[in-house]
N, C-alpha and C positions, 0 to 999 in steps of 0.2 A: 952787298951782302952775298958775295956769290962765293966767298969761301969759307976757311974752317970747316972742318970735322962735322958736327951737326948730327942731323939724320945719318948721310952718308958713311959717314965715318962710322958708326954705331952698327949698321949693315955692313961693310966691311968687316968687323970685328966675327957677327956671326955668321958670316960666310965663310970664315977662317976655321971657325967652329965646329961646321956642316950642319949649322941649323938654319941655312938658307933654300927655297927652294926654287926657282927662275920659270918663269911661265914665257915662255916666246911667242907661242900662238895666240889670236887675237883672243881679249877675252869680252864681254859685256860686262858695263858698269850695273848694268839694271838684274840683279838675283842670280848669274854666273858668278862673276866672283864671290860672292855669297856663300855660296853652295860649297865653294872652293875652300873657302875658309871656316868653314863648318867643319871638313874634313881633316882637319889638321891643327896642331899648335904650332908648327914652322914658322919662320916668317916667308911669307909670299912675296916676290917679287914679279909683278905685271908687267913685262917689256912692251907691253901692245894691251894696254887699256882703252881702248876704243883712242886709239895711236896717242894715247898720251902712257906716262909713267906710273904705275902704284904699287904700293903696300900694305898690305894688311896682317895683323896676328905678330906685331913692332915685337910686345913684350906680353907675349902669353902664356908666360911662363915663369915661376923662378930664379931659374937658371936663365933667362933672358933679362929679367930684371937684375941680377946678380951682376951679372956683365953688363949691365948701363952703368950700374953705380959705384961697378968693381968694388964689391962688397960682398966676401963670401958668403954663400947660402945663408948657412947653418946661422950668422951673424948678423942677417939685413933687420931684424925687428929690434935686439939690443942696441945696433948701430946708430941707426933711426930715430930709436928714441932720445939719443945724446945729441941733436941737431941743436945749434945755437941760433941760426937763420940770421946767420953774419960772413954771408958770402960778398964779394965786392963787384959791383956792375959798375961799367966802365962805357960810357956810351960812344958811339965811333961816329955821328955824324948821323944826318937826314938819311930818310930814307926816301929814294924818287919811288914817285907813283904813276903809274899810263890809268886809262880810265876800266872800270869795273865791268867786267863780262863772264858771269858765271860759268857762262856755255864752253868757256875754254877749259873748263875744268871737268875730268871724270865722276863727279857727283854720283853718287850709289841710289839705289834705288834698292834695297833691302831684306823687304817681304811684299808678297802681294796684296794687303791691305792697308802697307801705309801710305800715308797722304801722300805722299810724292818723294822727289829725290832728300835725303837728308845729308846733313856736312855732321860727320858722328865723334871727328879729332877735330872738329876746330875749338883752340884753345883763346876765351876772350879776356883780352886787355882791356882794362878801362880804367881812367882815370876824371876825376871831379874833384874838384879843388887840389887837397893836399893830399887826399886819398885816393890807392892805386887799388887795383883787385886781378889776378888772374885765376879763368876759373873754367873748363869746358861745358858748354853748352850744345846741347843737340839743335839744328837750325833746321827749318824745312826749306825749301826752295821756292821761291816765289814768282821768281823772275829770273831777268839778267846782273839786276842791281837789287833784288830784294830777298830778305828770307825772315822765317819768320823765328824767333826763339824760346825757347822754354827760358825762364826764370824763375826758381822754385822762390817761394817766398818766404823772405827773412833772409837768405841769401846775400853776401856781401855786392852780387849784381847789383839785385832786387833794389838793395836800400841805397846803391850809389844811385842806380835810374829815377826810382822815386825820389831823394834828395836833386836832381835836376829838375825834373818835371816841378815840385814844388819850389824851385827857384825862375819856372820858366825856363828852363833849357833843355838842351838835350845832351844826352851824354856819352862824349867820346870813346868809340873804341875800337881795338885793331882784333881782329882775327886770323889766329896762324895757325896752318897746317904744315906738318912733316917737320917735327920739331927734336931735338935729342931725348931720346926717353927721360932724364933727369927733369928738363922742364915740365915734362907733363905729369910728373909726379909730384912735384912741386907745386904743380896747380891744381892738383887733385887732395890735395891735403890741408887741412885745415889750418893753418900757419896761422901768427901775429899779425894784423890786420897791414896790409902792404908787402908784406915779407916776401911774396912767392917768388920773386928773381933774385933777392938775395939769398935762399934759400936754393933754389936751382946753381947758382953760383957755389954755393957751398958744397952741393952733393958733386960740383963738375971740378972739383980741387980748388976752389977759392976764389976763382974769379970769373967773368961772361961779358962777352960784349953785347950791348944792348944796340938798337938802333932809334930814332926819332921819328915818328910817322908827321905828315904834316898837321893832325891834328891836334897833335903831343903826345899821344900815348905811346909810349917808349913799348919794343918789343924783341926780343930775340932773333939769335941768326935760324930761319927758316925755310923755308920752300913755295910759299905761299904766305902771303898776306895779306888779307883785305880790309881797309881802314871804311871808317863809318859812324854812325850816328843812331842811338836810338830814342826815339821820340815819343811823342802822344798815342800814336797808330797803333793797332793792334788789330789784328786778327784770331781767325781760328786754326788753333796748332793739331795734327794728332790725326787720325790715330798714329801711334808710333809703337813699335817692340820695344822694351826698356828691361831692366836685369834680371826680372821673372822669366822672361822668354813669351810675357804675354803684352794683349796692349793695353801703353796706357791710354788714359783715357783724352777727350778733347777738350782743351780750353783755349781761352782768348787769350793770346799772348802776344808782345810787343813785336814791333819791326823792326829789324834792322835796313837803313838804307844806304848802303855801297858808295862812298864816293872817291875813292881810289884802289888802286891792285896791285901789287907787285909779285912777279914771277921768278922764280929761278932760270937760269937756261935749263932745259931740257928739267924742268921740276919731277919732281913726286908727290906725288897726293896720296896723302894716309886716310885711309878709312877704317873703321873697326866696326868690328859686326855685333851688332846688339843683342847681347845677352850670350854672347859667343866668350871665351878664356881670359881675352885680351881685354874683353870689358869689364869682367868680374875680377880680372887682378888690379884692373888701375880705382874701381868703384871699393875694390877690401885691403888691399895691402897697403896703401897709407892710414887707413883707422889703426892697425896692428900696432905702430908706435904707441898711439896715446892710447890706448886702451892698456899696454906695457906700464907705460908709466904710471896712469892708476893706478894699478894691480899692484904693482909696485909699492905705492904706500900702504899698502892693507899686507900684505903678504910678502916673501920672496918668489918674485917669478921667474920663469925660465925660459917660456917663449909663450908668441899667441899665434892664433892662425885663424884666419876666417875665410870656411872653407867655400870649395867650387859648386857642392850639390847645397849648401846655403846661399846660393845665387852671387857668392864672393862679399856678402853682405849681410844678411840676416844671420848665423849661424856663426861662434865663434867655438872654437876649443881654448882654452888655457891650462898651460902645463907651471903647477907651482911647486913648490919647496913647503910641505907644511910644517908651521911654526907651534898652532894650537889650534884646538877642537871647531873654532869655526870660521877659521880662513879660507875656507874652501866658499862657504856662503857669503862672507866680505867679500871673495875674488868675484863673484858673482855680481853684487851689487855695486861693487866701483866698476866693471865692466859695462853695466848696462847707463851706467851713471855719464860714462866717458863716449859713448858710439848709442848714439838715443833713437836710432834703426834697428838697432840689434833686437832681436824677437826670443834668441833660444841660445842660453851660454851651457858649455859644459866643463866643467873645472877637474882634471885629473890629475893624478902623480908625476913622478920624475919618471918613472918606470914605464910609465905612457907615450909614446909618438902621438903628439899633437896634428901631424897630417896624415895618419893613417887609420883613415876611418875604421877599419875592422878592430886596428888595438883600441881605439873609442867605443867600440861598442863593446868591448870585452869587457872595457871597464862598469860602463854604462850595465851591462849583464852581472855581475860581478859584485860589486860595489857599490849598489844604490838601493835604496827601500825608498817605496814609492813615499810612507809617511813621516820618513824622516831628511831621504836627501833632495828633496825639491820645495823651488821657491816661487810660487806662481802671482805676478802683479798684475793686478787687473786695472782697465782705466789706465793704462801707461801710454803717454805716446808712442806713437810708431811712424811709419815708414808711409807717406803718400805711394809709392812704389806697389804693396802688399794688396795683394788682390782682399784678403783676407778681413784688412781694416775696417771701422765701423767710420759710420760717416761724420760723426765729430770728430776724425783725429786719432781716437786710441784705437789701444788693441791690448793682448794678452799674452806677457813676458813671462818665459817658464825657464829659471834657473835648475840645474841639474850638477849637484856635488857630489861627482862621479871617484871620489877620493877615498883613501881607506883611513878606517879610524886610527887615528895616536893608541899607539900600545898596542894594537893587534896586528900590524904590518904582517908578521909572520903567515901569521891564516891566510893573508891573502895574495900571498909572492905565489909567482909562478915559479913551476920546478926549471930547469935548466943544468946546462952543464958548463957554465963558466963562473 
């Protein structure tokens, strides 16, 4: 697995760009690089990460994601939503493994109250019977061979681990860091239950070479891989930073235990900063399709965006085409119907810039009465994420149809001179 394009190739690309920036001096894994990547949406390049290699801030941006999937800007939420998730993998053979030693790796260390070092791109593979799942999870560090993982519940993890445990087994899976931005959006999005490498496959022009770990879970070309098992074990996870910028909170969650590694020569370790650009684009800009496509059956839409100071997550804008008097309120409720995180949607015109918050609130200024264009659900689920949430579960979803009425357009155009 030591060639193809991959990571590398992808960094090549925005080097060519100049949205590369190269760090030569040593840095610290432990709140240095951190800090570094706070300051920036570039992508970082660590030459001396505590003498190993890294990356951070892959695709924190647009225009970095634009350039993974070569898919113009202005195009990536339409494009997206016409995914068939009928990419072809092609698997090339075993993959060897030497024995498991975290310590070889630059593992981050974050903020100063969380629990320890966390792995914040490792992407997990797993497989149980006929069903596959890739999907990132945040892991804490445990050991040399141990870490421990969130598994939110309900989650196609969740229900492949507890369908083992209820068979008695435990359930295979490989972890890969520094992977082509395409797979990790692929595994970041909600796909057909097994789809996400055919689906990675599809966003890479049609086809990927997989590899075979010894345990079977098939996984992509990488930079890191650590094959493994998770079992009955569990610990306690947490605290951690997650997409508020606050922490969450602690629970008991499963182990994973290490029993094989494979290294690139001279690899990269990807880490992404929590609650930092890079994690609220790979956490909001795969909902942006399906939320498209509902929208879609209710209205003509034009784009979505869910934006950076809604934590890449809670907070969408959608830009429609209105048909009649209350498609602005169906875009509202098939959006929250479609991304059931979402806390706060706001539905504007064609005349609107969907990522530019001031023309959003022009409208939002403009356009709305308090008793006629909002839609407020109480008792709705929400977001384990939301500091906000009540402790059963729900919370309170406030639509905002920030659009101008049918037949008064005029009253409400801005002047201009084109």
């Amino acid at each position: 697995m030591e060639e193809g394009d991959g990571l590398r190739g992808f960094i090549d690309q925005m080097r060519e760009c100049g949205e590369v920036i190269d760090y030569e001096d040593p840095v610290a894994a432990d709140y240095e690089a951190c800090r570094v990547a706070h300051g920036t949406d570039r992508l970082l390049f660590f030459h001396n990460l505590e003498g190993k290699r890294g990356v951070m801030n892959v695709t924190a941006t647009r225009n970095s994601l634009s350039l993974a999937l070569n898919i113009p800007k202005k195009d990536l939420v339409q494009r997206l939503s016409l995914a068939k998730y009928q990419g072809s993998v092609n698997c090339e053979g075993n993959l060897p493994m030497s024995a498991p030693d975290l310590r070889k790796i630059p593992i981050m260390k974050h903020f100063p109250r969380d629990a320890g070092k966390y792995i914040t791109a490792g992407i997990v593979f797993s497989r149980y019977g006929d069903a596959e799942n890739a999907s990132i999870h945040r892991m804490l560090v445990l050991g040399e061979k141990q870490v421990a993982v969130r598994l939110v519940e309900g989650r196609h993890t969740f229900t492949l681990h507890k369908s083992a445990l209820e068979s008695s087994d435990r359930l295979p899976v490989a972890i890969v860091i520094g992977v082509h931005p395409a797979v990790t959006i692929a595994s970041c999005t909600r796909v057909p239950k097994g789809k996400e490498l055919s689906y990675a496959a599809e966003l890479l022009g049609g086809e990927m070479s997989v590899f075979r770990c010894p345990n079977g879970v098939l996984v992509p070309d990488a930079e890191i891989v650590l094959e493994g098992y998770i079992g009955r074990e569990t610990t306690m996870e947490g605290p951690f930073v997650d997409i508020t910028g606050t922490y969450d909170v602690v629970r008991d969650q499963p182990v994973i235990e290490f029993t094989g590694m494979h290294l690139k020569r001279d690899f990269l370790y990807h880490g992404i900063l929590p609650a930092g650009n890079e994690h609220k684009m790979l956490m909001g800009a795969p909902y942006e399709p399906s939320i498209y496509r509902a929208v879609g059956g209710v209205t003509e839409v034009k784009d979505v965006v869910l934006t950076t100071g809604g934590c890449g997550y809670f907070h969408a804008i959608i830009q429609i085409r209105k048909q009649t008097q209350g498609d602005g309120k169906n875009a509202i409720l098939a959006a929250f119907a479609s991304h059931t995180s979402l806390k706060h949607v706001v539905v504007v015109d064609e005349d609107i810039n969907p990522s530019d918050m001031e023309d959003v609130e022009f409208a939002i200024a403009t356009r709305v009465r308090g008793d006629k264009s909002l839609i407020i659900i109480p008792g709705a689920r929400g977001s384990s994420l939301d500091p906000c949430q009540a402790e059963d579960g729900t919370n309170v979803k406030v639509g905002v149809d920030a659009t101008m009425p049918l037949g008064r357009e005029e009253e409400f155009r801005r002047a201009g001179w084109d």
